[in-house]
Every structure is written in structure tokens, then in C-alpha cells.
N, C-alpha and C positions, 0 to 999 in steps of 0.2 A: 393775415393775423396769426400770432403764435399763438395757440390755443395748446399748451404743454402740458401731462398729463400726469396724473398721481404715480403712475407708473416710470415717468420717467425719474420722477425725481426719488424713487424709493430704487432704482436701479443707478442712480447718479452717487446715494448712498453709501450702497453696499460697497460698490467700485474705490469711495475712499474708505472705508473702514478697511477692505481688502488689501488696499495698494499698502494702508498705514501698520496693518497687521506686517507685511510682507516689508517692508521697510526696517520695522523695528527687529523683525528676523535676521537681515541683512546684516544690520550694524551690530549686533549682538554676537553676532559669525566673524565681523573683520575684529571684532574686541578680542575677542578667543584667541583668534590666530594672531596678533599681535602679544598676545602672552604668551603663545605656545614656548618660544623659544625658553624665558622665562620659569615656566611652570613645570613639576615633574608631571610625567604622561601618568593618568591615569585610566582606568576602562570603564565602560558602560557604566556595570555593577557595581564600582565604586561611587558611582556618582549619579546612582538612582535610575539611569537610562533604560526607559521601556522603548521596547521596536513597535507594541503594539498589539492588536486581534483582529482579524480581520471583521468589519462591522456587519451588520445584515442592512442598514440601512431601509429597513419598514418603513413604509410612508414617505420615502424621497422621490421627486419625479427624477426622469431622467431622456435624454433622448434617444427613442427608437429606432428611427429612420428617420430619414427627407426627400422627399418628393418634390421637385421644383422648387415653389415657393413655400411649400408647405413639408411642415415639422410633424411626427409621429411623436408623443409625449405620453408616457406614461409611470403610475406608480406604483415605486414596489412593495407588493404584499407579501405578508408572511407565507415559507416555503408551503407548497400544495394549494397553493389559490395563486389564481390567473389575475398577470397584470393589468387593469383599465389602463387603456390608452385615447386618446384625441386628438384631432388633427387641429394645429396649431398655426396661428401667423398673427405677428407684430404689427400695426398700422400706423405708418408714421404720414406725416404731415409735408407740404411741399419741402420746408427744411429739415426735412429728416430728422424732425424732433419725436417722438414715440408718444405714440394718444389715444391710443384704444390696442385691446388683442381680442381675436377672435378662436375659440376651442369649438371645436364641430366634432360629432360620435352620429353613428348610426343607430336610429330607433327603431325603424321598422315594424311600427303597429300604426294600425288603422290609416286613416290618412299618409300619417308623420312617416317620412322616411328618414330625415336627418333631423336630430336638434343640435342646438348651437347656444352658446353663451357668449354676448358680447359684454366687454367690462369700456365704461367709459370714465372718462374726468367726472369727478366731481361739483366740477363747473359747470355741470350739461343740464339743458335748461329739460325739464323731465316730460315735461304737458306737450313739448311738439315730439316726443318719442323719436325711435330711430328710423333709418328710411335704409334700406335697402335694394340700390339698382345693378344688372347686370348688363352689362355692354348697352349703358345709354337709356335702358328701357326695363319694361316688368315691373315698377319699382310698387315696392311693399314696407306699410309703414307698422312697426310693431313697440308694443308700450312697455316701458320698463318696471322690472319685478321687484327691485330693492336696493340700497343702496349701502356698504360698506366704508371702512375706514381707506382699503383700498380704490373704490370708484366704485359705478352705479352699474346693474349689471341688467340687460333684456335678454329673455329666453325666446328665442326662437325655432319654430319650428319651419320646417322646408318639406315640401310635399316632393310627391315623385317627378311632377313637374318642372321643379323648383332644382332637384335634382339635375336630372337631367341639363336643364338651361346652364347651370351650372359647370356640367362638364364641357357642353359646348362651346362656353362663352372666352373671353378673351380677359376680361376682367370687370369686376364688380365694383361696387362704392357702395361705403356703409357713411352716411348720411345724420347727422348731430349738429344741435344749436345749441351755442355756448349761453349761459344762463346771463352774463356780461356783455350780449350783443345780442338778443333776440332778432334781430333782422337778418344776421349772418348764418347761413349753412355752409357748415365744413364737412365738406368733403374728405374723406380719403380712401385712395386706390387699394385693394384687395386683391392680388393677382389669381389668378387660377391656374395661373402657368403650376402645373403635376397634382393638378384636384383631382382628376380621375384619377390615377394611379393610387395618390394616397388615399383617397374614399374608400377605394375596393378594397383595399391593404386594411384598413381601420375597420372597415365592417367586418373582415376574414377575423379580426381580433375580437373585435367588440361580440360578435356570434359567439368564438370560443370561453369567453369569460362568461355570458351571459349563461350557455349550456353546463360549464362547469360549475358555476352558482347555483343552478337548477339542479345538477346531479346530488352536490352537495345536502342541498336543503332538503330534497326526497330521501337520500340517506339517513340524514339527523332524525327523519320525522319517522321513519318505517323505526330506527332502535330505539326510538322515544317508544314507539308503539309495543315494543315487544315486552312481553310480561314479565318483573322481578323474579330473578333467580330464587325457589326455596331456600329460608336460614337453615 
């Protein structure tokens, strides 16, 4: 069954708007240069040409690293605050169509050692929630939290356990019934090929933003505390 995902088709999207941006850049370049011969040469300045500034780019994600099958993703914060990052991976379907993504951070309280956000289709039937197995077995079914214009998204939490199994394993399956075929469970593969690596990597970050937030916020609150200078 093609069970194709909100994701694909807003990434199916962008790719024509891109290609038709970069198209119409194209032919506006051969037009040029077919008058150039034509046209006296003028400069930038005469004809409004900015080169640019360079941007800061607040709030873009971008990517950090890769680990195996898994992506380091994070976004950029205004200068003196630390970037969040997650570890990231696509899930596509036997025909490499794209139908869920999974972002995983380290949480590291009480229980929780890892949370995770899976986003699914919008076509997912919600009431059998997600299912989650690792090589075969373990499997853990958790219910989903809300649904956007982009897909439906479950929060998951991973114990030390879970972890661990995790690093060991060979590969996962994140587990969803299409709301058009209630008897049907689609599967698809989650590789772990470079999870440890990038787990340790993401928590070494996730720690450091987490401590930097913390240094921050003690700051702000001790000069809040400090008494108004006499007029």
C-alpha cells in the first residue's frame, strides 16, 4: 500500500517552486547575455545591484553532523545562546516514498532518558496509536498528542532501558494504521546504524544548552534582585 505522507508532498512542493524560482533565474541570465552585445555595459550602481549582508539567520535549522543513518539538526539562536539540536531521520516506505520523521533529544530526568517526537500522515488512524519495535521485539505502543496542518505528532518518552536496547539493536520499526485501511499496519524500518554515536553527540549538546539556559536564567534573576541605583 502507498500510504504517502503530508511530508512528502510539502517537500514535493518546495522542490517545484525551487526548481521554477531557479528556472526563471536561468532564462533571465540567457536574455541578458543575448543583449549584452547589443546594450552599453553598465555597473552594479547604475542599475541598483546590492551584493547583500550577511544574514544572522535566527531561527533556521541547519545540519550539524551525521552519524550513520542519523542527522544532528539544530536551530540558530541569537548570538550568546546555545544552539538546540536533535537527532533526526526520514521514514520512508518499501517504495521510498517519505511518511513519518523521527527527532529524538536527551531528557535525562527521572525515569525519561530520551524524548522523541514522531510526526505522522494525517491519514493515521489515531485510536490504534503508534507501535514501536526494536529488532523484532520490545514493542511499545504510545498514543498521540496532537495533530497539525503538517501531520499528527506522538511524544515519546525512552527509558534507560529503551536506550540502551536502542544502541544495541540493528534496527527499529515505528508501527501506524492508515485511518483508510484500519486492518492494515505499516510498518517502517528506522535504522540505528550511528545511534550511539549520535545520542552521545546530542546529549554532549543538549547538556550544554540546557546548563547555558540555567546560567542565563540565574543571572537575569540575581540583577533583577539587585536593588535600584539612587536618583
Amino acid at each position: 500500500m502507498n500510504f504517502t505522507s503530508q511530508l512528502a508532498k510539502t517537500a514535493t512542493r518546495t522542490f517545484c517552486i525551487s526548481a521554477a524560482v531557479s528556472l526563471g533565474l536561468t532564462f533571465a541570465a540567457a536574455a541578458q547575455d543575448a543583449q549584452k552585445s547589443d546594450a552599453p555595459a553598465e555597473d552594479a550602481a547604475t542599475l541598483g545591484l546590492s551584493t547583500g549582508t550577511p544574514a544572522d539567520n535566527v531561527g533556521q535549522p541547519y545540519l550539524f553532523e551525521t552519524h550513520g543513518d542519523w542527522q544532528i539538526n539544530c536551530i540558530k539562536m541569537p548570538e550568546g545562546q546555545s544552539d538546540p539540536c536533535t537527532m533526526y531521520q526520514l521514514l520512508k516506505d518499501e517504495d521510498g516514498n517519505a511518511v513519518s520523521e523521527i527527532s529524538l533529544f536527551h531528557f535525562g530526568r527521572g525515569d525519561v532518558d530520551a524524548g522523541a517526537t514522531v510526526t505522522t500522515p494525517l491519514e493515521t488512524l489515531l485510536t490504534e496509536q503508534l507501535t514501536v519495535t526494536i529488532d523484532g521485539a520490545n514493542g511499545r505502543r504510545y498514543p498521540f498528542s496532537f495533530c497539525t496542518t503538517q501531520g499528527c505528532q506522538a511524544r515519546l518518552g525512552f527509558t534507560n532501558d529503551d536506550v540502551a536496547l536502542l544502541k544495541k539493536g540493528s534496527k527499529a520499526e515505528v508501527i501506524m494504521v492508515p485511518i483508510g485501511a484500519p486492518d492494515v499496519k505499516v510498518a517502517l524500518d528506522m535504522s540505528l546504524s550511528g545511534f550511539t554515536a549520535g545520542y552521545t553527540r546530542v546529549t554532549e549538546l543538549n547538556l550544554a544548552t540546557r546548563a547555558a539556559a540555567e546560567a542565563a536564567a540565574k543571572a537575569a534573576s540575581t540583577e533583577a534582585e539587585k536593588p535600584a541605583a539612587a536618583e
